[in-house]
Structures are given as C-alpha cells and as structure tokens.
C-alpha positions as CSV (number, residue, x, y, z in Angstrom):
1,X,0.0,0.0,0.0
2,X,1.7,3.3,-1.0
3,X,2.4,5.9,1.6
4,X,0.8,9.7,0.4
5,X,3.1,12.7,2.2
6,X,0.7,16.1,2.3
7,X,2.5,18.8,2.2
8,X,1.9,22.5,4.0
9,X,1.2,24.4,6.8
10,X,0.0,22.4,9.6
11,X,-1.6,22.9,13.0
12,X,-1.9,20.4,15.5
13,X,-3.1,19.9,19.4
14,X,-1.6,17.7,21.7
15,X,-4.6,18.4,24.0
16,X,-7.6,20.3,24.5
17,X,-6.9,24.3,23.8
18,X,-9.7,24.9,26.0
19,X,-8.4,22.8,28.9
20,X,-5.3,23.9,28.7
21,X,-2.8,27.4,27.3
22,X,-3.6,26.9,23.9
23,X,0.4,28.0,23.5
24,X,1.6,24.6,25.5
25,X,-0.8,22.3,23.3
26,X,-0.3,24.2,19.8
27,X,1.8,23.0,16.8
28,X,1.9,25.5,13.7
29,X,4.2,24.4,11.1
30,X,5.3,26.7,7.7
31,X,6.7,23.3,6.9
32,X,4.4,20.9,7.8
33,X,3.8,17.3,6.1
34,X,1.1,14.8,7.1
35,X,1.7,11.3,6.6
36,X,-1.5,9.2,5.2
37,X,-1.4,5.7,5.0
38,X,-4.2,3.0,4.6
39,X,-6.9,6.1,4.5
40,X,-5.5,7.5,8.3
41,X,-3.6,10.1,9.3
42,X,-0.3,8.0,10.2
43,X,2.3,10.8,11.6
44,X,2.1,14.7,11.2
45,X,5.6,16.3,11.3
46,X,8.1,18.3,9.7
47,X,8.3,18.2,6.2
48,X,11.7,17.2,5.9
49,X,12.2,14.6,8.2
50,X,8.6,12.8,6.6
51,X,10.0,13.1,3.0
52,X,13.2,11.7,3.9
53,X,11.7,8.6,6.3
54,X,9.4,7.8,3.2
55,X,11.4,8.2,-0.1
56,X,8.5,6.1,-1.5
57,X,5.1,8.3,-0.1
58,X,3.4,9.7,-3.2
59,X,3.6,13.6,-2.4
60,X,0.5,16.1,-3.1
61,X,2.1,19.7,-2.1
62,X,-0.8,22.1,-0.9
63,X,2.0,24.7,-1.5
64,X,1.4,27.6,2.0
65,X,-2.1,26.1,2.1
66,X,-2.6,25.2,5.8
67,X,-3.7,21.6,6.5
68,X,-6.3,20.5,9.1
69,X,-8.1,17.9,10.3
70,X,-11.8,17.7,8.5
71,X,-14.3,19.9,10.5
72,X,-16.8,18.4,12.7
73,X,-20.5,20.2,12.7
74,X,-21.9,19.1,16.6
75,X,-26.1,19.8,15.5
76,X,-27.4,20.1,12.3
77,X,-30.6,19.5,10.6
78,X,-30.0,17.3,7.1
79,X,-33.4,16.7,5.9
80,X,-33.7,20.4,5.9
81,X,-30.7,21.1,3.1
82,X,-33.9,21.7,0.3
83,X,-35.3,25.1,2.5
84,X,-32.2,26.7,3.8
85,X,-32.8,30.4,4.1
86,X,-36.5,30.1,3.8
87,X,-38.3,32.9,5.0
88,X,-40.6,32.7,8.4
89,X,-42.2,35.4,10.7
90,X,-41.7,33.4,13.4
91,X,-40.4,29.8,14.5
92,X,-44.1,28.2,14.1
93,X,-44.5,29.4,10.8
94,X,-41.1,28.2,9.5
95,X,-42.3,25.3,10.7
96,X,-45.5,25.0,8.9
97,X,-44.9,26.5,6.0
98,X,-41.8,24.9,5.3
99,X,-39.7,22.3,7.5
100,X,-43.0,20.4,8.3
101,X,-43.9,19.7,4.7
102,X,-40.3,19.4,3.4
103,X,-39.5,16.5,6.2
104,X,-43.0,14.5,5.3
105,X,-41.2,14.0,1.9
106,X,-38.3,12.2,3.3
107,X,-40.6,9.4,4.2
108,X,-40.1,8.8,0.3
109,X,-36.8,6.3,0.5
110,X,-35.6,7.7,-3.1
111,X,-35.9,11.3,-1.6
112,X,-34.6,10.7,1.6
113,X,-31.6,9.2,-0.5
114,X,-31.2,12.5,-2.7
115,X,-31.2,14.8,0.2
116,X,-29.1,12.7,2.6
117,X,-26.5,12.7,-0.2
118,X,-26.7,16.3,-1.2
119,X,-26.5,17.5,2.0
120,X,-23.3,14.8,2.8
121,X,-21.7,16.2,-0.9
122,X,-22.1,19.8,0.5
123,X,-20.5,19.1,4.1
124,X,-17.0,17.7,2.5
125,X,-17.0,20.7,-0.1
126,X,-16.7,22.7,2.5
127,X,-13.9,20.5,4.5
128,X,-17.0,19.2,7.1
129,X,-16.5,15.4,7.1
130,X,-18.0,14.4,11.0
131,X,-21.2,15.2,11.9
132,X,-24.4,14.9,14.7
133,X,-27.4,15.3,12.6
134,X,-31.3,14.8,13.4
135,X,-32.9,12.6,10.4
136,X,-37.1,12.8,10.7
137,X,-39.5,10.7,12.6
138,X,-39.3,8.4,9.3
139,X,-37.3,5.4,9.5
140,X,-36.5,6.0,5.8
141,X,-34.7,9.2,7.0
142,X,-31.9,7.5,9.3
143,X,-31.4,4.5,6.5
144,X,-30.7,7.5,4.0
145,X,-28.4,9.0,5.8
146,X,-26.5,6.3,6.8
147,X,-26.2,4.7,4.0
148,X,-24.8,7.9,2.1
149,X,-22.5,8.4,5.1
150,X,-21.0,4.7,4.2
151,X,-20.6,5.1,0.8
152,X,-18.5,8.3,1.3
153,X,-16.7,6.5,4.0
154,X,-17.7,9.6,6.4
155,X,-18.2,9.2,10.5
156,X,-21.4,10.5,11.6
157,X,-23.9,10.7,14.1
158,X,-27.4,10.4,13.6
159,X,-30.9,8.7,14.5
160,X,-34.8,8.9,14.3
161,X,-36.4,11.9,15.7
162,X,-39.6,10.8,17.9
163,X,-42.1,13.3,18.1
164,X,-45.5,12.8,19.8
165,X,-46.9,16.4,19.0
166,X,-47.6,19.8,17.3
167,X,-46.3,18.8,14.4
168,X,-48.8,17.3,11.2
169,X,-50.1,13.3,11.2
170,X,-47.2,12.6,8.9
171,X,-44.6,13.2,11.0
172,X,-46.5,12.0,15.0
173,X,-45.2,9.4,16.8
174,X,-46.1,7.4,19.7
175,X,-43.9,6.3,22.4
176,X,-44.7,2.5,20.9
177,X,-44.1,3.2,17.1
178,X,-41.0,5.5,18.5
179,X,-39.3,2.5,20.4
180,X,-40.2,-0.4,18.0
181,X,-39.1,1.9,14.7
182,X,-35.6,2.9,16.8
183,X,-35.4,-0.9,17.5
184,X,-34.9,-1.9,14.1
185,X,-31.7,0.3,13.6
186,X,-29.7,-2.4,15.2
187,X,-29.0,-4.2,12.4
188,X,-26.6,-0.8,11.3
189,X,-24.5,-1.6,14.4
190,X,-22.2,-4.2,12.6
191,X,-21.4,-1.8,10.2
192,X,-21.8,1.4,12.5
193,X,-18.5,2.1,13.3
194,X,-16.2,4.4,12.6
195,X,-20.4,5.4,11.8
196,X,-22.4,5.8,15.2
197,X,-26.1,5.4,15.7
198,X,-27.6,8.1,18.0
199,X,-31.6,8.0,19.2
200,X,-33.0,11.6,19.6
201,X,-35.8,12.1,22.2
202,X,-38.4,14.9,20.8
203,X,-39.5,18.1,21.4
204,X,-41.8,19.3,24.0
205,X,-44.0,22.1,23.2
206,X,-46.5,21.4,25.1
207,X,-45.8,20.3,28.8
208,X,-47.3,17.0,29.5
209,X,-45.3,15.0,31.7
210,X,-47.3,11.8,31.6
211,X,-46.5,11.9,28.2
212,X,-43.3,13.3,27.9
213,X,-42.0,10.9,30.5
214,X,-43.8,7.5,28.3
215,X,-41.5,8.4,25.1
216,X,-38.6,9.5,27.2
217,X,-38.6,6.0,28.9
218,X,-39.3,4.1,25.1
219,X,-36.2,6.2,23.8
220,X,-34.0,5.2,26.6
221,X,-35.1,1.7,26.7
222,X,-34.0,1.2,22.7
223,X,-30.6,3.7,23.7
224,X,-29.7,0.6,26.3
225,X,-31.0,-2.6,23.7
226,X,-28.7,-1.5,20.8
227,X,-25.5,-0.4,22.8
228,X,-25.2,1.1,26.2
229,X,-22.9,4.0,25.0
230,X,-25.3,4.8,22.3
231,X,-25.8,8.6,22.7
232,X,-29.7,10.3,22.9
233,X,-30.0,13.9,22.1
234,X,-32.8,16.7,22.8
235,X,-33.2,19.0,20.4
C-alpha cells in the first residue's frame, strides 16, 4: 500500500486548547507534512524529516495552504438542506410553512436518498466530514443517511427523531411506534463504526409529563438494547 506525504502548513493539538494554554498544546508548522497511509492520518511532522523517512510516499504539495483535520459540525438538521434560508415570521411558521412539509417527503426512501446525499456532498466541499445530525421521525430518513455516510466513508452521528406532538399526522409518533421503529436500527450496528447510531428524544412544546416521561422512557429503553454507549440527544 503506497504511503501519500501532504504537504503545507499544519496545525496540530496535543490536547484540548480549552483545557489547557492553547500555547503549551499548539503545533503550527510553515513546513508541515502529514503522513497518510491505509486512509488514516499516520504521523504529522516536519516536512523534511517525513520526506526523507518515506522516499517512496506519493507527495501532493498544498504549496502555503494550511492543513487541518476535516471539520466536525456538533447539530445540524440534514433533511432540511432543500429550505435553507426560507423565510418565516416566526419559529411556528417556518415550521409550517416549510420544515414540516419538506421532512414529510423524506418518508419517500428515493428522496430521503437525494437529500441525505446532497446534503453529505455539501458538508466535504466545505472541508465538514463528522457530523451529529437529526434525520425525521421516518425510519427511511436514518437509513438515508447512513447509507450515504458509508458510501463516502464519512463518521457520523445520527438517528430517528420521535415526536408525539404539534407537528402534522405525517410526521406524529407514539412512544410505541418511536421504540419499535428505533429498535430496528440495530442491524446498522455491525457496520456502524467508525459510523455511530444516535436516538434523539423529541421536542416538547407542550408540557405534558405523563406523556413526555412514556417516550422519554421508550427512547432510553432502545438507547440501552442497541449499545449502552449509544448517545440520545434533545433537540
């Protein structure tokens, strides 16, 4: 398997910057190279000690581009990629006039598909290759997505939203369709990693802790079947 050397600026941490001075745990280098090998990052260092350790590496030169490890985006939306910058007067009618309907159609698998992939094609063009993002209350959603996240050999994060209210009939849950739907993603944990599988609690509008507790405890309950470090999110 051949070696490829990158070559550029390059910043590195040996440790948190925000744990820590960021001077004490900060690398810049006008002479940087990273080392990749097998598809990892094998050793980041200075350009000419890499190039003469691996006389073989095949060697791309960024030139005084700096290099950096791909971005990781902590919340985002994807089945929302179709209405970015759509226009509300307020949250609810955003919602109604626009995320509501455009998530219903990622119930279609061959849509859910397009958008999961657009969106995934639009996060690496801009150097984004990680990422936690809410799929719909449709299990055809989370499939989409992780499926497109696979073939582009990406790590995400990512699950079924469960939502038992104010939203349309196309998108409601129960706490009983919420759990059994979840339950089926466990056949993506063979494959799921370096891909993780995350369940996302919903919304609560309206306070009704009878209710909110019921899907709460169906959320958790799949959380603990598929893997016990399997992350839940509230949006």
């Amino acid at each position: 398997m051949t070696d490829t050397l990158l070559l550029g600026q390059t910043l590195c941490f040996s440790s948190d910057p925000f744990q820590a001075p960021w001077q004490e745990v900060t690398t810049h280098r006008r002479d940087g190279a990273v080392l990749l090998r097998g598809g990892q990052i094998a050793e980041v260092g200075a350009r000419a000690a890499l190039c003469q350790a691996h006389p073989g590496a095949k060697i791309v030169d960024y030139g005084a581009d700096l290099i950096v490890p791909g971005f990781v985006d902590a919340h985002v939306h994807y089945p929302q990629t179709a209405i970015i910058a759509s226009w509300g007067k307020r949250l609810i009618d955003w919602l109604n006039s626009y995320t509501f309907p455009e998530e219903m159609r990622l119930a279609d698998p061959d849509y859910a598909a397009k958008i999961a992939g657009r969106y995934l094609d639009i996060a690496l063009s801009h150097g984004t290759t990680t990422m936690a993002s809410y799929c719909t209350s449709a299990p055809a959603s989370v499939t989409a997505y992780f499926e497109a996240a696979q073939a582009r050999g990406m790590r995400v994060v990512g699950g079924k939203t469960c939502m038992d209210r104010n939203a349309p009939d196309g998108l409601i849950d129960t706490a009983q369709s919420a759990y059994d739907d979840s339950k089926r993603f466990d056949r993506y944990m063979a494959w799921a990693r370096p891909l993780e599988l995350c369940h996302h609690p919903p919304v609560f509008t309206d306070i009704n802790p009878r209710a909110a507790r019921r899907l709460g405890r169906a959320v958790a309950r799949t959380s603990r079947l598929l893997d016990a470090n399997s992350p839940v999110r509230a949006n």
